[in-house]
N, C-alpha and C positions, 0 to 999 in steps of 0.2 A: 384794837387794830382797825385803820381804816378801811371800809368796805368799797373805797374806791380805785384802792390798788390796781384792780383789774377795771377792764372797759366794762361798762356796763350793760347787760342784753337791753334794759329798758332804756328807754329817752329820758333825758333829763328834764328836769323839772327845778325851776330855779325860786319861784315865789308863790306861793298857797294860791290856788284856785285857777295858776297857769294850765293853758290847754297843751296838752300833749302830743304831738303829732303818733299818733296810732293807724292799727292794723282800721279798713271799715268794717264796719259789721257785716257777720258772713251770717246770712238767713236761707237755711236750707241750699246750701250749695252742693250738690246731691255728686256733683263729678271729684268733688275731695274727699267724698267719704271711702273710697278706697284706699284712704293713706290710713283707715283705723286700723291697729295693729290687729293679723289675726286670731291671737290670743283672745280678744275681746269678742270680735267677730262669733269667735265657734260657739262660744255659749249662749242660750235662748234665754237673756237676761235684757231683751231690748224692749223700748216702751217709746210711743213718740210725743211729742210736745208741741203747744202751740206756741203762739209770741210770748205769752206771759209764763213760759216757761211749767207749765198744766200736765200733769203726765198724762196720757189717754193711753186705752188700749185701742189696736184695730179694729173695733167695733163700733167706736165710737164713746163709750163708756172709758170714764178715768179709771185708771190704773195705778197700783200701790206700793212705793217701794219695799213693803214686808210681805205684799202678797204673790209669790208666784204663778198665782193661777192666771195674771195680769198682764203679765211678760209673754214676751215673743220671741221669734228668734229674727237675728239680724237683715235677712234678706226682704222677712215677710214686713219686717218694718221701715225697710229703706222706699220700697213699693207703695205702702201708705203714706209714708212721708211726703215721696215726691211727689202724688196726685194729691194731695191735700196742703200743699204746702208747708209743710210739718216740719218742725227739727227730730232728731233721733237723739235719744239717751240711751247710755249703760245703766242697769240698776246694782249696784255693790252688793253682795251679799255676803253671809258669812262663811256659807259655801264654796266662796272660789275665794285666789290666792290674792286677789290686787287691793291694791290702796291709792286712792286719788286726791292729789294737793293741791286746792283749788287756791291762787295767785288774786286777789280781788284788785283792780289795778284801775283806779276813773282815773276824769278828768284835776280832780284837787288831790290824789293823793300824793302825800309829804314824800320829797323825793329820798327821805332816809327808809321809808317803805319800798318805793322802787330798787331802791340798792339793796336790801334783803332779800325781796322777791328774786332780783338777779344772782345774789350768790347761792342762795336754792338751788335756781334751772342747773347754775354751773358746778352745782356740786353733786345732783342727784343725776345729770346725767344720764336721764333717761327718757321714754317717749316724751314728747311734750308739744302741744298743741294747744293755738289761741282759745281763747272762748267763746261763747257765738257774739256777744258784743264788738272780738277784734281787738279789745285792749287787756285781758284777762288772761291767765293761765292757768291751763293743765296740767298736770304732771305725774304720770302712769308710773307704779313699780310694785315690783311685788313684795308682800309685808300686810299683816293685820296688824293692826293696833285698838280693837274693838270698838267702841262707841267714838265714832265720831267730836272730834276737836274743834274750837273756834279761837283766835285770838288776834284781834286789830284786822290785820287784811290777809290772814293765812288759814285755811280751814283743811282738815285734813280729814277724810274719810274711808272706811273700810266696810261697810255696812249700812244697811236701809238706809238705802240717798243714791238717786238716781243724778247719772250727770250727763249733759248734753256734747254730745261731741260729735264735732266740726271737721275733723280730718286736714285741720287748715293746720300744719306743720310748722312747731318750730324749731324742734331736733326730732328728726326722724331714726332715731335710736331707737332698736329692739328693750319695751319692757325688760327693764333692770330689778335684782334682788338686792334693795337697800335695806334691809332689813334692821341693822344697826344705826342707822342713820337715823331711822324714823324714829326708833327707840328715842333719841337721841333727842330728836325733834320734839318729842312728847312728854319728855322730863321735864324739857322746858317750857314747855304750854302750861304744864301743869303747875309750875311754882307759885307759890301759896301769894293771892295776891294782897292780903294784909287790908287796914281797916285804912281808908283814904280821909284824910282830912282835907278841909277845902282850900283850896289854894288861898294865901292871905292878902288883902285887899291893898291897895299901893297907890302913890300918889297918879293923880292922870298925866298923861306924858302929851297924847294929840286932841284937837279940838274937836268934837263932834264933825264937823263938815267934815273930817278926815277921814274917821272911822265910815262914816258913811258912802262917803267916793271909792271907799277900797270892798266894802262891804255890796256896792252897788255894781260893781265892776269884774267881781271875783267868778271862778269859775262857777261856781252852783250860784249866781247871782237869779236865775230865774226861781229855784226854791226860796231861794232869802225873798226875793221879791212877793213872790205868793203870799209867803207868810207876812210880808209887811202891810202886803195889803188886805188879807184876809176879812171876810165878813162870815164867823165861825156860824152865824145860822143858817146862810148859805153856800159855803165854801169847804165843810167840814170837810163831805166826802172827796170835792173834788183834792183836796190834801192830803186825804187819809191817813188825820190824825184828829184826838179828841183835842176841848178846850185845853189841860195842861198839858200833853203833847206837844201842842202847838208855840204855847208860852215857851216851854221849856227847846225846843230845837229852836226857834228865836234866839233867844238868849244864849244860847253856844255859839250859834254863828256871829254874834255881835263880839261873845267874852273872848275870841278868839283875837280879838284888835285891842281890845282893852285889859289891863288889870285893875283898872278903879271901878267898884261896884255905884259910886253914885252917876257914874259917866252911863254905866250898863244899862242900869233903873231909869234915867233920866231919858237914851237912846229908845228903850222899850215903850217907854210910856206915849213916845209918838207916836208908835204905830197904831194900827187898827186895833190892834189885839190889847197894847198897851192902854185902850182908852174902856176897856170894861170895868165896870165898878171892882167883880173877882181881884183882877189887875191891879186893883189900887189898894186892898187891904193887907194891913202891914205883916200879918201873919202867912200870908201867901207871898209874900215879894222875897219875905228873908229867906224862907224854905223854898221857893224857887233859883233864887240868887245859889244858895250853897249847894242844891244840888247840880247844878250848871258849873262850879267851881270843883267840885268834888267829882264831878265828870272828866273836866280838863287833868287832876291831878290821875285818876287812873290811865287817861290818856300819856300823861309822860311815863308814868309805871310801863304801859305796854311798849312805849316809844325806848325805853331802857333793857325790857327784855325780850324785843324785838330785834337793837341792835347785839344782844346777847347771841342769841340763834342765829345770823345775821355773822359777825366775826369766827363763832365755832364753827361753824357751816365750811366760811374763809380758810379759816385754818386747816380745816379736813383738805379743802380741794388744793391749799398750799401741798399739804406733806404728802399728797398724792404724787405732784407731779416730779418727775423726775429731775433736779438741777439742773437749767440750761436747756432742756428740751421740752416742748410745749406741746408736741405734736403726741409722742409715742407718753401713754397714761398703763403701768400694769394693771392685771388687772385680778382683783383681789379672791384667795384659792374657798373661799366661802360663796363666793358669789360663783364662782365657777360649777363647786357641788350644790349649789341650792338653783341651776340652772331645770327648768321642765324639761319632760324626756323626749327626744327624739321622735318628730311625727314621722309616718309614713302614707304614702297614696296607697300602696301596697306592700303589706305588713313584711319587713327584713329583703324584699325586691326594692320595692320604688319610694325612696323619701318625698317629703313634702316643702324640700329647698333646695337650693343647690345645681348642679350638673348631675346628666345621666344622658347614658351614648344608647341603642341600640344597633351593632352593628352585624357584619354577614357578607356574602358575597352573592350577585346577582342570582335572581331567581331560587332564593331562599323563603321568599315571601315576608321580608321585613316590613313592608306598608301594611301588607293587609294586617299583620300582629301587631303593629302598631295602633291601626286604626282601630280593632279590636282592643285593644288597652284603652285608647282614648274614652271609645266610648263607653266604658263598662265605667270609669271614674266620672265619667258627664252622668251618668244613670246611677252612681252609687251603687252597683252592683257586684258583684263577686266575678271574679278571674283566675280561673283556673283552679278554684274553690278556694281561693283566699280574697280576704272581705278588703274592699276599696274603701277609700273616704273620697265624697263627692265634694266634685267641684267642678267650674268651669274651667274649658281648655280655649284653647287659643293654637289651632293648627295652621302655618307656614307652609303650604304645598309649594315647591319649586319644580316637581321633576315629573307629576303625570296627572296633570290635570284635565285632562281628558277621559283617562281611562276611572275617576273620581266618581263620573254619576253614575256609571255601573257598578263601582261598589258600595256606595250608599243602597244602590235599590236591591243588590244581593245579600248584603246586612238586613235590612227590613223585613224582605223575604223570608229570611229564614229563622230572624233574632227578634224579631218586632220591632218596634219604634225606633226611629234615629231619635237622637236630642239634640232638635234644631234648636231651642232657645238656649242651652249651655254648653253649646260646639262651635267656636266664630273660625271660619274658614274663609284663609285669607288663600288669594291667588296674585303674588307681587311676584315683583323682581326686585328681592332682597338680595342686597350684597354688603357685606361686612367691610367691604375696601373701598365704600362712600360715605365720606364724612358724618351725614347727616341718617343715615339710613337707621340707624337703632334706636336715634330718640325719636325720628317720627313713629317707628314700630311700638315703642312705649307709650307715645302719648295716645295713638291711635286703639291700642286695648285698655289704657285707662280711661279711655272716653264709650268706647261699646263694649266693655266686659270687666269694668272697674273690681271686679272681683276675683277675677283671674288667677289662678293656681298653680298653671302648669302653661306653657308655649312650648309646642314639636314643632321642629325645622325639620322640615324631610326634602332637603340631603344637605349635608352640612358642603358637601361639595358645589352644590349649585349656589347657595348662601357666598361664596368664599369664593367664586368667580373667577378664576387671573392669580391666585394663590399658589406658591411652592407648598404642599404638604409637607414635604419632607424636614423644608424648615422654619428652625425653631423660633425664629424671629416673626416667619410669615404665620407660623400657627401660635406663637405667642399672642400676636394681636387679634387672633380669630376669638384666642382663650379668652380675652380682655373683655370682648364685644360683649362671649356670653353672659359674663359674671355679669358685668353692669345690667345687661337686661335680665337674669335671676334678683338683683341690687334693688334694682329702682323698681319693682314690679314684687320682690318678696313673692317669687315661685320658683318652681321648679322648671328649670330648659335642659326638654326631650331633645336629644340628636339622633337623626337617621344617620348611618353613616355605614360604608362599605368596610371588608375585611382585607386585607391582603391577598396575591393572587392564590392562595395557599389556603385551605379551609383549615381552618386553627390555629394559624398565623398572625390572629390577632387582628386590630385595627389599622387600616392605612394611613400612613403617615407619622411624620413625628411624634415619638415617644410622650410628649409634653400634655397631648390632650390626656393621655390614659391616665397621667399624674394627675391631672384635674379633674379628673370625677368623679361624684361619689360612687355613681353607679354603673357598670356597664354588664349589658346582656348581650349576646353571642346567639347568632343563631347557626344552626347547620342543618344540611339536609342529606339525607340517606334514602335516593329513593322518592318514594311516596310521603316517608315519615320525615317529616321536622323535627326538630329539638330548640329548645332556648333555655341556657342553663347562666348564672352570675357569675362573669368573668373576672369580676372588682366588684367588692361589696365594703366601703370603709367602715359601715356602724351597721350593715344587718348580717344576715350569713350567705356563704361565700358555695353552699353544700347545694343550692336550690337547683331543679332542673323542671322540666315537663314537656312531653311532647307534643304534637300535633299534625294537623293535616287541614289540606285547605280542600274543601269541600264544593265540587263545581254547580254552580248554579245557572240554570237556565234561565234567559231574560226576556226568550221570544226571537222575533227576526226582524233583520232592517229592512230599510223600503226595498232591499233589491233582493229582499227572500233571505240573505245570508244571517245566520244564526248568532245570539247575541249571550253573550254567559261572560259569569266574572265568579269569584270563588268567597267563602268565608270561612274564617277560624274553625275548627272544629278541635277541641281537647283529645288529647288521648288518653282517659284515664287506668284503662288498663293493657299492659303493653300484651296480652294473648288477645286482648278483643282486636288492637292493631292489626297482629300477625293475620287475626283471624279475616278482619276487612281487608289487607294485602291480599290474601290468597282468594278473595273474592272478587274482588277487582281483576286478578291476573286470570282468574276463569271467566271472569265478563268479557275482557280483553278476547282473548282467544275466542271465545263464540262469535263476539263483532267480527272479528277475522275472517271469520269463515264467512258468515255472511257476505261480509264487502267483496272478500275472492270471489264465492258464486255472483254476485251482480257481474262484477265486472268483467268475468269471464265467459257473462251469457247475456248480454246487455239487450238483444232482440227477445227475450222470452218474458213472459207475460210474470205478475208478481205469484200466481199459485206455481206454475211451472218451478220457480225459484223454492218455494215452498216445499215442493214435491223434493226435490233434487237435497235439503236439507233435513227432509225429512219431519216437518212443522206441519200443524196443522194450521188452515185459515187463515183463523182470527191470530194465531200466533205472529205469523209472518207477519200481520198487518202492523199489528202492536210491534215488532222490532225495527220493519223499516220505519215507521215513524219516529222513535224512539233515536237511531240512528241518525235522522234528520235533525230532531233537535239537538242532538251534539254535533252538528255541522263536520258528519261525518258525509250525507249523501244530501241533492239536494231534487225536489222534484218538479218538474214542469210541465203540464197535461199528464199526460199519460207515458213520458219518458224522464225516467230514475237514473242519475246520474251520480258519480261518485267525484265530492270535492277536492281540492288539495290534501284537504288536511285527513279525508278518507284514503288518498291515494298513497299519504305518506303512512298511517298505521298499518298497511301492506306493501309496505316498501316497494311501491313500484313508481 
């Protein structure tokens, strides 16, 4: 079967040593490395490299692809890489599940090797990425096949062999289970390659000045030229090959124009190399000549069961595809079951792909639980006592960015640390109904947060601008926006988003988003006491709830005296300690009560007089009206205590 049925991924190549039009070489392009899939990513199997391709560890000390004490994990090596100018590699091991098909692709190779290498890409159909040269390929799937393969310009690995990746895309396909395939592929690397005799000698066909102008002209023409010109007592190293090393890659590159050995001999003996005495004795010329010849015949053997691999390959991607249809490929129920299981950010709540809504009806406190989620997943921390997988977020504020630096500083207060380096807090005016608005938002966190996990839009309403909710056309294309920005970014897109006017009435708006999500939380309020329980759960469970309450925190006062607070998450994990904090809160209530009535029904008397009349001692009184002030209940000025709005509204007057 011809391998050129289909177009080809690679360029063609029409005559030995023609230059290729290729990818250029990508050397540490540190903004593509977030196209590495993150299957790869999560496991602490990374080492970086220099130009000559040298594994190191972050210390500066080389690193070993069977030693794991040597490895790193992905982020801490992306960091060394970029300030040292470094490439990043994966190291294979036999501990995790992948295998990687390294594509060897220069400038001279035979374009019946490019046609191979393409029917590969097109049949394993899965991630695949240049190589740091630019002209080479990757080719990521899951599948051992134990000890490492080599054969012509195909090399396939599953184990100690570290490889350099680039992030430079050439099917950005999720890590595939080829597992038959490769089998498939290794039967035939394997085939026994039998005892090669030398190819046999023939009359000369062109005159030396021929062989020469094509041999002088060819792509690797600067190696042929070294070697012709060579002075092996000075030149050894800069060739890095010994005396018959040197003779003998000579001699291939010349036998490659000739089948006549006296043309060959006669060619060789011009050169530099050709004029050392070694060179001229007759016991080294024959045993160089047939090894040179017995080279080329294992070359056609690979060149035969190259196109082998090469046509079955063909064949497989033929009876894949469906008759007539090119686009739609099934897709096969093994590969399906041997798919890895389901990540989550938070385990049977929050997956690690996909859609996921948070909704609610105002003053529910969706921001602040949201923000509270975020950042617990930015900290890798536990929520609500279930354990997070960290990563960076990428937060969309549309609707209160103002009221934002009060609660970052009420978080800190009370939670400790924000995490400013894996929290990017964007303040746009996102809208989904301008052309261009989603791929600047992807390019713009693949450039400052290339690692990114998760993106919350908080409020899917203010994102959607001029939008009918209600229809299914205008929230069809809302639907649209998200997917491609979960797509092209491989995370997860958080949506804030309101309830109906109705508490448990569900989400507003057309029925079509709830369709589309994996996940959706509900929140409600009773009260004091929150809830947020899994509205939609497609792949975790559906049972989950937990309460809470937002806990007012004091900020201080603005320049004009008035009192500043913003609130944070607080869990409820036991609902008698709730009740019990309810009826505590409702007796605090009532005592400020009474307080705020005696002020302001006696506003000329002195703060003891007020004391007396509550029946407080002192230092009592002092400690409450303060305590009153800073919840911007009373406010004070010399020596006259006055009661604010929001004092005047808790006794309704």
């Amino acid at each position: 079967m011809n391998s050129l049925n289909h177009t080809p991924i690679l360029p063609q190549q029409t005559t030995q040593g023609s230059q290729a039009p290729q990818q250029t070489s990508i050397i540490n392009n540190s903004n593509l490395w977030a196209n590495i899939p993150e299957e790869l990513k999560e496991r602490a199997q990374w080492v970086v490299a220099d130009k000559n391709k040298t594994p190191y560890q972050c210390n500066g000390y080389k690193a070993s692809p069977t030693d794991p004490s040597t490895w790193t994990d992905f982020n801490t090596a992306c960091a060394y890489a970029k300030k040292h100018n470094f490439n990043i590699g994966y190291v294979l091991s036999t501990n995790d599940p992948f295998t990687c098909i390294d594509l060897d692709i220069k400038a001279d190779t035979p374009q019946e090797q490019c046609d191979r290498a393409s029917s590969i890409i097109k049949t394993l159909n899965s991630y695949t990425e240049y190589s740091q040269s630019g002209k080479g390929f990757h080719i990521w799937v899951y599948g051992n096949i134990g000890k490492g393969l080599r054969r012509d310009n195909v090399e396939i690995y599953s184990q100690e062999r570290f490889i350099i990746c680039t992030g430079n895309t050439l099917k950005s396909e999720p890590i595939k289970y080829k597992k038959d395939i490769l089998d498939n592929m290794v039967s035939q690397l394997q085939d026994e390659k039998g005892k090669f005799e030398p190819l046999p000698d023939q009359p000369q066909i062109e005159s030396d000045d021929s062989i020469m102008e094509k041999a002088w002209n060819a792509g690797n023409k600067e190696k042929f030229q070294a070697l012709w010109f060579a002075d092996l007592d000075n030149d050894s190293e800069a060739i890095g090959l010994d005396h018959s090393q040197a003779d003998l890659s000579l001699i291939q590159m010349l036998a490659f124009y000739t089948n006549n050995n006296d043309q060959l001999i006669r060619l060789w003996h011009k050169s530099n190399l050709g004029k050392r005495i070694k060179a001229n004795r007759k016991d080294y010329i024959e045993s160089t000549i047939r090894k040179a010849r017995q080279n080329q015949a294992h070359d056609e053997y690979e060149a035969n069961i190259g196109k082998k691999i090469a046509d079955n390959l063909l064949a497989r991607y033929n009876a894949q595809k469906p008759i007539g249809i090119n686009k739609f490929i099934p897709t096969n129920l093994l590969d399906v079951m041997n798919r890895p299981p389901m990540e989550w950010f938070v385990q049977g709540v929050l997956p690690k792909k996909g859609l996921a809504t948070i909704y609610g009806l105002p003053a529910t406190g969706k921001s602040f639980l949201m923000l509270d989620l975020l950042f617990a997943i930015c900290k890798g921390e536990e929520w609500f006592g279930m354990k997070t997988k960290q990563s960076k977020v990428a937060y969309i504020n549309l609707e209160d960015i103002h009221g934002m630096g009060n609660r970052l500083r009420a978080y800190q207060a009370r939670k400790g640390s924000i995490p400013i380096h894996d929290f990017l807090n964007y303040e746009i005016s996102l809208n989904f109904k301008e052309k261009d608005h989603v791929e600047e938002l992807i390019n713009s966190i693949k450039e400052y947060a290339p690692n990114c996990g998760l993106v919350c839009i908080d409020t899917l309403a203010q994102s959607a601008n001029g939008i009918d909710e209600n229809s299914s056309t205008d929230m069809g294309m809302v639907i649209g926006k998200l997917k491609k920005l979960s797509s092209e970014l491989n995370c997860l897109v958080l949506i804030v988003h309101h309830s109906g006017k109705i508490q448990g009435s569900g989400m507003r708006g057309h029925s079509s988003l709830l369709g589309a999500v994996d996940c959706a939380i509900e929140i409600s309020s009773n009260g004091s006491t929150k809830k947020w329980n899994i509205a939609k759960s497609k792949n975790g469970a559906n049972d989950i709830e937990r309460q809470f309450h937002l806990e007012p925190i004091p900020l201080g006062m603005d320049e004009d005296g008035n009192p500043i607070s913003s609130a944070v998450v607080t869990p409820v994990i036991d609902i008698q300690a709730m009740n019990n904090h309810n009826k505590i809160l409702e007796d605090q209530n009532e005592d400020e009560k009474r307080i705020l009535q005696v002020i302001y029904d006696n506003p000329n008397l002195l703060q003891r007089n007020w004391g007396d009349l509550l029946e407080f001692e002192k230092s009592k009184m002092s400690r409450k009206k303060n305590s009153l002030i800073e919840k911007g209940y009373l406010t004070e000025n010399g020596k006259t205590v006055t009661l604010t709005p929001k004092g005047l509204d808790l006794i309704k007057i």
